[in-house]
N, C-alpha and C positions, 0 to 999 in steps of 0.2 A: 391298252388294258392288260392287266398281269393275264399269262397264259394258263388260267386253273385246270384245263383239259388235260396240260402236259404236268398239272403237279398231282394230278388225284387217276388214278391208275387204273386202269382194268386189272384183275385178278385174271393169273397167267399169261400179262402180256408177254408177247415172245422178244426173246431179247434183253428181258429185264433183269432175271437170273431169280437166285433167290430175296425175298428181301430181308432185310435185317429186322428183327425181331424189337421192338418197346416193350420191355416188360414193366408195368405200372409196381410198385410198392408201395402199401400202408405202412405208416411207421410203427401199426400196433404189430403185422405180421412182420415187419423186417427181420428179427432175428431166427425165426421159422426159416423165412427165404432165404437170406443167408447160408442157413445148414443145409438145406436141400442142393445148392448149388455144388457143381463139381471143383474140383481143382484146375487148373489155378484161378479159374473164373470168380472164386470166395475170396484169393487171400486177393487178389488183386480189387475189388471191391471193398473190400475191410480195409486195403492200405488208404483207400480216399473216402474213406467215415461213413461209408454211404450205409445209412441207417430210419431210408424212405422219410424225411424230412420232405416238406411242400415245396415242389421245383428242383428237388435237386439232382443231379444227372450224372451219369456215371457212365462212357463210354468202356466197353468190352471187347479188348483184341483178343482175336486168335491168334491159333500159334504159327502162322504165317504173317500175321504182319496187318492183317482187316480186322475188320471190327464183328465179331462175335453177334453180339447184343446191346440194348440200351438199356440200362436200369433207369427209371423214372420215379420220382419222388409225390407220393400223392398227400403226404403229410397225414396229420391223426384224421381220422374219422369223426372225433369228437366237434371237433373246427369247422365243421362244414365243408363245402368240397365246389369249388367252378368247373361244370364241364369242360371250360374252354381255356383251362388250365395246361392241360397238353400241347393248345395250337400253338405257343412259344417254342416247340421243338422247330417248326418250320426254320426259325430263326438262329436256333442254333446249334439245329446238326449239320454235320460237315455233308457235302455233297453224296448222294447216294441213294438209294431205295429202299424206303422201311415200311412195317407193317406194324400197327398194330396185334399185340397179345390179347389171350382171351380174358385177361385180367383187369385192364382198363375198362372202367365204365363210362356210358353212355356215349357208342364209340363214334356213334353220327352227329355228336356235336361236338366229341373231338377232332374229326374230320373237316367239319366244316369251319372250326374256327383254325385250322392248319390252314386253308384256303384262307383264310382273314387277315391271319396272321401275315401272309405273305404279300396280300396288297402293297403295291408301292405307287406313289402320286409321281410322277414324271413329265410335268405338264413344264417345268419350268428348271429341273436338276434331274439328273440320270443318276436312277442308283442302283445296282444291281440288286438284281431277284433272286431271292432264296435258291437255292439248286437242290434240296433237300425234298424227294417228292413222294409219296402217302401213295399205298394199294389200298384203295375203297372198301373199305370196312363189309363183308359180309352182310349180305341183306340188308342193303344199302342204298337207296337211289343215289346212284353217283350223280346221274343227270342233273338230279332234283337240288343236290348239294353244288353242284357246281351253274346254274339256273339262282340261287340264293346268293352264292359267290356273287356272280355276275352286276346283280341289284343292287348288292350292299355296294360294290366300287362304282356303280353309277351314279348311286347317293353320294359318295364321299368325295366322286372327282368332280361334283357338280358344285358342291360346296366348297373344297378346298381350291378351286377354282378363283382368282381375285376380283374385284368387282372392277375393274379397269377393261378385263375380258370377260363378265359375266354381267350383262347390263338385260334391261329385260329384253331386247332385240336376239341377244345371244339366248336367254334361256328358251325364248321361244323357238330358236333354230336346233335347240338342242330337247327340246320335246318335239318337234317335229320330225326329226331321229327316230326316239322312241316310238312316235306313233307309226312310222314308215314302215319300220322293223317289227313292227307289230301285225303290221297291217290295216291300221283303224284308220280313220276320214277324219283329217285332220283340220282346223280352221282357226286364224285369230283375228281379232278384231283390234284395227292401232288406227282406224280413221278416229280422229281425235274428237269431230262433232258426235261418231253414232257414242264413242263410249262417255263424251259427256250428258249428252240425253239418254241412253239406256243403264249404265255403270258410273254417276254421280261421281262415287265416292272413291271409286277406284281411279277414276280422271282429276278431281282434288288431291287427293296426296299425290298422283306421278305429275303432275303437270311444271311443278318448281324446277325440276330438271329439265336439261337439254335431249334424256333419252328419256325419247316418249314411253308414257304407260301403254298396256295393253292387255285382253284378256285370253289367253290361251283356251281353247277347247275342242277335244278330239272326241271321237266317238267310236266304239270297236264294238262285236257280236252281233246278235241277233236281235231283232227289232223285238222279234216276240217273248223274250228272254229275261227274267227279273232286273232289274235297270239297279243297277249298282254306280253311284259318283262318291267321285273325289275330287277334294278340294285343296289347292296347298296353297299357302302362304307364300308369294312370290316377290319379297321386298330384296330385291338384289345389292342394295344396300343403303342401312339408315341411320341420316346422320341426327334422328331425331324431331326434325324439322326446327322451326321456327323455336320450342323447347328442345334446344341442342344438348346433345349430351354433351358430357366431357369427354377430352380425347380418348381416356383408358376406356369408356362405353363405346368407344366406334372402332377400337381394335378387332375386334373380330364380327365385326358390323356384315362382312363380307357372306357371313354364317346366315344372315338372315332369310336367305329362299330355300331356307332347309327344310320346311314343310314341304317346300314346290319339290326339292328334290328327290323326298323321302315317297312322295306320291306317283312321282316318275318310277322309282324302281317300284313299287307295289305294282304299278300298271304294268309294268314289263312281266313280273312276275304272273300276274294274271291273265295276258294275255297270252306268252311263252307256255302256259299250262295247260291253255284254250277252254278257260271255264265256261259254263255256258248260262252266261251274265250277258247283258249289254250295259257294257263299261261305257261312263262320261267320268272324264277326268277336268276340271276346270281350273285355271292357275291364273289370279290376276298378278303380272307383272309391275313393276313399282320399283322407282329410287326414291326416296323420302330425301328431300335433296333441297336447300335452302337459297331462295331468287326473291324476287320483289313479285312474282306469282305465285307465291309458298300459302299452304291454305294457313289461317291465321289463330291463334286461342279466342275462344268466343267466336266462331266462325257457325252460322247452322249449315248442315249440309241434307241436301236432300237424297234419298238412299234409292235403291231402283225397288224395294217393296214398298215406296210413299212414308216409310217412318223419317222425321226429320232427327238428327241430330247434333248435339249444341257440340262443339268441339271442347272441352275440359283441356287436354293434353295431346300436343300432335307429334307424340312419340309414340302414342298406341295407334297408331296406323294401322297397324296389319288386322283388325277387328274391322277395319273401316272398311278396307279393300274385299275381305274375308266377308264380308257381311251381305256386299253388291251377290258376288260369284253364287252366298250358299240362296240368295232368294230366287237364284238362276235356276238353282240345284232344284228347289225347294216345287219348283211350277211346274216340272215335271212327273210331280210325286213319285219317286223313286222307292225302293223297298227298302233299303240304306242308304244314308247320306256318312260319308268321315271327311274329317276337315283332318289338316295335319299344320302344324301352326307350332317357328319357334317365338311363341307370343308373347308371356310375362316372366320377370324375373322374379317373381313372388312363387311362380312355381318350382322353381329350383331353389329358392329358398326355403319351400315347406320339404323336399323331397330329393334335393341336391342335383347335380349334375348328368346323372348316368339312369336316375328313374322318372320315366316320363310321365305327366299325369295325362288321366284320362277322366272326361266324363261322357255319360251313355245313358239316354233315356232312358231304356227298356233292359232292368236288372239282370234277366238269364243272360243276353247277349253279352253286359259288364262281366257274368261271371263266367262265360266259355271265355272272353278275351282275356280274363288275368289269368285264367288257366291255361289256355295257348303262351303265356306268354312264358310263365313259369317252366312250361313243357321245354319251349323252346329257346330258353333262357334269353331272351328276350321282355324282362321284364317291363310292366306298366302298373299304375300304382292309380285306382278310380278315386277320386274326390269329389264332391257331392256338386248339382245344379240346388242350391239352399237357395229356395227361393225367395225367404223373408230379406236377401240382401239384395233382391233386382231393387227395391225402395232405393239402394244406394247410388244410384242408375238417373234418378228424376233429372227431370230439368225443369226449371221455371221457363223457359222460352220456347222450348220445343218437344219434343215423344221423349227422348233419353240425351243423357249425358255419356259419350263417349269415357268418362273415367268416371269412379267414385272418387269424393272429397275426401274421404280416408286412405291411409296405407294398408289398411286390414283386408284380407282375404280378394285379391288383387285374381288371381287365377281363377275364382270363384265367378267374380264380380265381371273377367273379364269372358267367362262362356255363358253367363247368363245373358251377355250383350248379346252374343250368337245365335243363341237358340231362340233371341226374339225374330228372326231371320229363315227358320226353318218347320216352323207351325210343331205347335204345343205338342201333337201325339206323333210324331212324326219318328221312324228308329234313325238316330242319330248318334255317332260318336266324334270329341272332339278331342283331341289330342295335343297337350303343349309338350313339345321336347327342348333337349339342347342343340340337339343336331350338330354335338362336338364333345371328341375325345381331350379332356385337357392335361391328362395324366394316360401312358401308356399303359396298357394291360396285355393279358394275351388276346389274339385274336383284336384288338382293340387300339390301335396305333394313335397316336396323337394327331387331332384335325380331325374334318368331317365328319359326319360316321348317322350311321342308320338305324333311328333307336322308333323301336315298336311296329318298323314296316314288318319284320318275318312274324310276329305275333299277328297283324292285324292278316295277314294272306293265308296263315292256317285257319283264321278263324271265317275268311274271304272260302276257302278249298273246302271247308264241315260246312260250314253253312248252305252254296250253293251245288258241289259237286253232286252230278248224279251216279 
């Protein structure tokens, strides 16, 4: 894992020197800034247009031969503005030691997307690391940012991980990690008779594969402690089942336990914190994997809360597995239940790639977490449980139909299956993401990536923090 300790700096570390200055630029103040600067620092700025344009950069020698300062481009004001627009410096400033200016805003999320920025996956090709390393922004929890760092590349090496080394045997060995380093009591269940008589549904979809299903569950804090679970989505890879995709749908199929993984870094993050929660994290593991044991369309299956379910489509899987774990969740009466699930592609179609939806029973809770998210740029974007479309849900043969017969509001349709899993009054959030960067950004690299875990852990840190 990238070394964030050695990119994000103590203020006065010894040996460091001074560091180099980022001075941000509005392009509305550029020609302000400009004038105030000395010579030759002006003309030599004016010779390369720098006229605070969004991203553009402008390296400043002195007159020995180093670099001065970094002029940085924040573009109009008018445009709107990404904190995490800065962490692209990681990337490509030349080797050395810089500081932010007191000019740059919102300097703790340019911070920590400098640490994002610099993640590199090396699981399988060596690329060298940024060498470019950040003094911790003034009243700053460096810890705290570099504690986030750590999560988000758990999340992404867990995903960007292939499914050939990432089968559910492997994720469970790699929450079992998590839970080690945590501290918590760790357990999984892969005897194949208990999880077909207690987890149905989660033992029909993995069973088509050679690598058994299984249901991950650890346990960390105090017995006496508000009981906080999570749930993630652990299909390590789907090829659809029996309704196969086509090949372009199983390209990044390997993406599919990015709820499980996105749940693992929130758990590291809350236990690394040492909230005082009693965390249960639950992860049913699963390859959706096509044999002459492949659960079938028209199949009923029986669920571990007794609802029976007619099978519609056995590409919605992860509802099925998701459904056994939250009625796990659900027996416990916990005081929060979050599932994290990359579930339907109706959700990225209402809300695109990069904005995760969310739904949540209990509205204050919806609206601290799109405010946490906002804060923490970290967006989530809530859609409704409308309940006049569970009707869409019937089945003539058995409790529900694992799909609706329509295409319309598929994301809707498909957390109202959920929440029949978790009892009606119950605080619940569900969460569909992509759990993949498919276009680079800053701080935001192409592959895996961790969308709505730092929103859902400041909302985890207000919530229960004493």
């Amino acid at each position: 894992m990238t070394d964030y300790q050695n990119l994000l700096l103590e203020a006065n570390v010894a040996g460091v020197g001074e560091p180099i200055p980022v001075k941000a630029v509005a392009k509305e103040g550029a020609e302000a800034f400009l004038a105030a600067l000395g010579e030759p620092a002006r003309s030599w700025a004016k010779a390369q247009d720098f006229g605070g344009k969004a991203g553009q950069l402008v390296l400043v020698p002195n007159r020995v031969g180093g670099m001065e300062a970094v002029l940085y481009g924040l573009g109009s004001t008018a445009d709107g503005y990404d904190p995490f627009a800065p962490g692209k410096l990681a990337s490509q400033l030349p080797p050395g030691v810089y500081r932010f200016a007191d000019d740059l805003p919102e300097q703790r999320l340019a911070a920590l997307a400098w640490l994002l920025e610099s993640y590199r996956f090396t699981g399988y090709k060596s690329q060298p690391e940024p060498k470019a390393k950040l003094v911790a922004p003034e009243e700053c929890d460096r810890d705290g940012l570099i504690r986030e760092a750590r999560a988000v590349a758990l999340a992404r090496d867990l995903i960007n991980t292939p499914s050939n080394d990432m089968g559910p045997a492997e994720l469970a060995e790699a929450a079992r990690t998590v839970a080690e380093t945590g501290g918590a009591r760790f357990s999984v269940i892969d005897d194949q008779q208990v999880l077909k008589r207690d987890f149905p549904m989660v033992h029909a979809v993995g069973k088509a594969s050679a690598r058994e299903p299984r249901l991950i569950d650890f346990t960390w804090g105090e017995e006496s402690a508000p009981k906080l679970t999570l749930v993630g989505k652990g299909v390590c890879f789907d090829t659809g089942g029996l309704d196969v995709k086509p090949a372009s749908g199983m390209l990044l199929m390997k993406k599919d336990m990015g709820g499980a993984a996105n749940v693992l870094g929130l758990a590291s993050l809350v236990m690394a914190a040492k909230l005082p929660v009693r965390l249960r994290v639950l992860i049913p593991a699963v390859e959706n994997s096509i044999s002459g044991a492949a659960f079938r369309p028209g199949d009923v299956l029986r669920s571990r809360k007794g609802l029976t379910v007619e099978i519609g489509n056995t590409d919605a899987e992860g509802r099925l597995i998701l459904a056994d774990a939250l009625a796990l969740a659900e027996e416990e009466q916990p005081d929060l239940i979050i599932d994290m699930a990359t579930l339907t592609g109706a959700a990225r179609v209402a809300l695109g790639p990069d904005l995760p939806a969310f739904f949540c029973s209990d509205d204050a809770l919806a609206g601290d977490l799109a405010r946490h998210g906002t804060e923490h740029n970290d967006p989530l974007w809530r859609l409704p449980f409308h309940q006049a479309y569970s009707a869409w849900l019937d089945s003539k043969v058995a409790d529900m139909n694992n799909v609706s017969d329509g295409s319309f509001a598929g994301a809707i349709t498909a957390a109202l299956f959920l929440r029949k899993f978790v009892g009606g009054n119950r605080r619940y959030i569900h969460v569909d993401l992509m759990a993949w960067n498919q276009k680079a950004r800053p701080g935001r690299p192409i592959g895996g990536e961790a969308q709505g875990m730092r929103a859902l852990y400041a909302l985890i840190a207000q919530r229960y923090r004493l």
